[in-house]
C-alpha positions as CSV (number, residue, x, y, z in Angstrom):
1,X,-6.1,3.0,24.4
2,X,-9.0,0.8,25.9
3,X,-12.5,0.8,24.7
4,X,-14.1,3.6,27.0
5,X,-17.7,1.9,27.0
6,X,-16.5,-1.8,27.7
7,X,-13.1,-1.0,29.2
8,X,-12.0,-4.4,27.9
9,X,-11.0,-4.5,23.6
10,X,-8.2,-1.7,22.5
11,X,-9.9,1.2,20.8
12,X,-10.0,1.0,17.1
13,X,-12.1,4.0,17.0
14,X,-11.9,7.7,17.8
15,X,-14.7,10.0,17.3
16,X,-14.4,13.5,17.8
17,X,-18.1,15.4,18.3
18,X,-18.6,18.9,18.4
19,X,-22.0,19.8,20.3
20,X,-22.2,23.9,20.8
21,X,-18.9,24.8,20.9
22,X,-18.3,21.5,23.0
23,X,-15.8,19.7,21.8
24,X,-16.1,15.9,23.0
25,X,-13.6,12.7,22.2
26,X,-14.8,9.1,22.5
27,X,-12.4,6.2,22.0
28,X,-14.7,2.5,21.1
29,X,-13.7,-0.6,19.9
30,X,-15.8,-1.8,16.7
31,X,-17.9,-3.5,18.6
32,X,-19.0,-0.9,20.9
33,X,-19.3,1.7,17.8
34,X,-21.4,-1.0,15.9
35,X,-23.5,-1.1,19.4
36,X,-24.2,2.7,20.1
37,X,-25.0,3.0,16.3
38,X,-25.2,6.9,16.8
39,X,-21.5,7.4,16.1
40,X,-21.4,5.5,12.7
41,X,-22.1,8.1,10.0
42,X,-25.7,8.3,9.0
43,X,-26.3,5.2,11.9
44,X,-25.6,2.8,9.2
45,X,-24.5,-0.6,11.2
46,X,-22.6,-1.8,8.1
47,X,-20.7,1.2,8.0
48,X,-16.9,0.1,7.4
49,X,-13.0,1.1,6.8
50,X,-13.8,-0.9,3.2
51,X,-17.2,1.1,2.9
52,X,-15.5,4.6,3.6
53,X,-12.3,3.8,1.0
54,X,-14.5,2.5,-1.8
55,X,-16.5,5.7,-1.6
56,X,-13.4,8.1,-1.7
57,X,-12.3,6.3,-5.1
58,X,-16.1,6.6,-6.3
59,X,-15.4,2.2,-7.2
60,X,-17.7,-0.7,-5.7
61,X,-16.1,-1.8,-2.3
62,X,-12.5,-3.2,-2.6
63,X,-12.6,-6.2,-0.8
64,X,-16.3,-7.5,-1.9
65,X,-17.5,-10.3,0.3
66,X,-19.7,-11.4,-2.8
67,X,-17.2,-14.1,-4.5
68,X,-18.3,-16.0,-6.6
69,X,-18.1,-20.0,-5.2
70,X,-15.7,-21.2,-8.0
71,X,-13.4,-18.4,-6.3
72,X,-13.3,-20.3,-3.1
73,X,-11.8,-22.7,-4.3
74,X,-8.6,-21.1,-4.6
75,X,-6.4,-20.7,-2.0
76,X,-2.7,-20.5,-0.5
77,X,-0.4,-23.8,-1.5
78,X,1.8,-22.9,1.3
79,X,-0.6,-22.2,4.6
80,X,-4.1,-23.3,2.7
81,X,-5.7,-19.8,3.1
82,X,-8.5,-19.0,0.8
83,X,-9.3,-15.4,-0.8
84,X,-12.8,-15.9,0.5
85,X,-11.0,-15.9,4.3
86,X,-8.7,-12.9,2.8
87,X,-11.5,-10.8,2.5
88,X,-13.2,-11.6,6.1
89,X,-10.3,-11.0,7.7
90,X,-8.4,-8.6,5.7
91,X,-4.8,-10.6,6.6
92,X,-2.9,-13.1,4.9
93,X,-1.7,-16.6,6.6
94,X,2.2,-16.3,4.9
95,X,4.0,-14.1,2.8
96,X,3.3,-16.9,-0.6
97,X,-0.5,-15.2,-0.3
98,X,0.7,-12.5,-1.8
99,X,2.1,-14.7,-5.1
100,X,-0.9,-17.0,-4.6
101,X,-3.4,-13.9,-5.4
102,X,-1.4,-11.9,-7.1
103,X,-3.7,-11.3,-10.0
104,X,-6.8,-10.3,-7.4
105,X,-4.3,-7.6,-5.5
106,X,-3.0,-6.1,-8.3
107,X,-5.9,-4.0,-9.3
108,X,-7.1,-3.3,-5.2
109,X,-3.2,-2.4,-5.0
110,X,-3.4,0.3,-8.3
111,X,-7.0,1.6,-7.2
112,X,-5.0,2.9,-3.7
113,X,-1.8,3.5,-4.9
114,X,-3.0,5.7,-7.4
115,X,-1.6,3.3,-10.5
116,X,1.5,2.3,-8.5
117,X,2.0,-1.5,-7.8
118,X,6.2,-1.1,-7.2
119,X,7.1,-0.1,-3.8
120,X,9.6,2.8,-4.4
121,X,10.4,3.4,-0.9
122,X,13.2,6.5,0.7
123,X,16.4,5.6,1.1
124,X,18.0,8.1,4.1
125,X,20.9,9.8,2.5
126,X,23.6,9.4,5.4
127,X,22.9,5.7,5.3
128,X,21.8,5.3,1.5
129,X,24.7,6.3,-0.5
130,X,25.4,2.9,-2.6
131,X,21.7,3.3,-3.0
132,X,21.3,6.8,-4.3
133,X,24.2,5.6,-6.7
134,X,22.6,2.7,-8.1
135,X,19.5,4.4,-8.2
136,X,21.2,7.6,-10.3
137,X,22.8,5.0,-13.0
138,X,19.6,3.1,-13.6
139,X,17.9,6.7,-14.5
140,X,21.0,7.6,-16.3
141,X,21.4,3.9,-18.4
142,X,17.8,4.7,-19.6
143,X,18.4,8.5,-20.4
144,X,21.0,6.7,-22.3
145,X,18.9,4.8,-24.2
146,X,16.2,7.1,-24.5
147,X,18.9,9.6,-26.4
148,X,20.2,6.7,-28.6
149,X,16.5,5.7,-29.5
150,X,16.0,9.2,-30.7
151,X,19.4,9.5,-32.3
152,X,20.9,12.5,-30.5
153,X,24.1,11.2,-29.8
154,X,26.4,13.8,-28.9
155,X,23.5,14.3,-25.6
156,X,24.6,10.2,-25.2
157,X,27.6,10.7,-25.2
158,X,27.5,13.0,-22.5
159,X,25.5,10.4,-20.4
160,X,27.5,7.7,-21.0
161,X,30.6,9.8,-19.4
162,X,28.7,10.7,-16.6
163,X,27.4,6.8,-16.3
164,X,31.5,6.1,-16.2
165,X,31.2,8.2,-13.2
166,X,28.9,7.0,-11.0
167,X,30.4,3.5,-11.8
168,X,33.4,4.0,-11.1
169,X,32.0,6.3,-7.5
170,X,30.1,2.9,-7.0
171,X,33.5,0.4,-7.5
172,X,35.1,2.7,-5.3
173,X,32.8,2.3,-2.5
174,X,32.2,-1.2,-3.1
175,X,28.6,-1.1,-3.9
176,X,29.4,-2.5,-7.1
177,X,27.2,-2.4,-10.1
């Protein structure tokens, strides 16, 4: 969708205002919505994406633009990107960015993941079957262990059997384990 004040930048906005009963929609680029300042909540110009996120987890805004100078210094081995540029433009130059600033993402990463920094993913079960299988003897090895560690081994036993089974469902589809 195109801007519908400068008919020229894609819409990164949609604002939906109720007047009366009247229901109105207005699609604006940022740059537009900065410009007609009415539509940004409270008329705030610096109003953001960062701005509205860091006030849903009641935190200072995730990607600060205040970093300190020794900070600017570092930066991406691979493409040269620095965290500084990072933050203005909320997009990484190459995949090693992600290694590079590993130790600045990982607490942005928990604060919207809600403590999660592993991807756990869905696996579609027509295609996933290998998958779910793996997936089912990595719970069940550390049931396993969990049993062993509290001594109730007769409970282990009955894991390990059905760990046998799932291995030997995995061999015969050639996931191997």
């Amino acid at each position: 969708m195109i801007c519908q004040e400068c008919h020229e930048r894609p819409a990164a906005l949609h604002f939906t205002k109720i007047v009366n009963g009247e229901k109105t929609e207005v699609y604006f680029c940022e740059k537009c919505a900065h410009e007609k300042g009415e539509y940004l909540f409270g008329g705030h110009p610096a109003f953001s994406l960062n701005n509205l996120l860091s006030g849903l987890f009641n935190s200072e805004p995730l990607f600060s633009s205040n970093v300190a100078s020794h900070e600017e210094d570092e930066h991406c081995e691979k493409c040269h990107m620095t965290f500084q540029k990072f933050l203005q433009t909320g997009k990484f130059g190459c995949a090693h960015c992600y290694t590079a600033f590993d130790s600045k993402l990982t607490p942005i990463l928990k604060r919207l993941h809600g403590g999660n920094t592993r991807h756990q993913g869905k696996i579609p079960k027509r295609m996933g079957g290998a998958l779910h299988l793996q997936k089912e003897l990595h719970l069940l090895r550390e049931q396993l262990n969990e049993m062993i560690a509290n001594e109730h081994f007769e409970k282990a036993a009955d894991v390990r059997d059905q760990i046998r089974e799932v291995e030997h469902k995995l061999s015969g589809e050639g996931g191997g384990a």
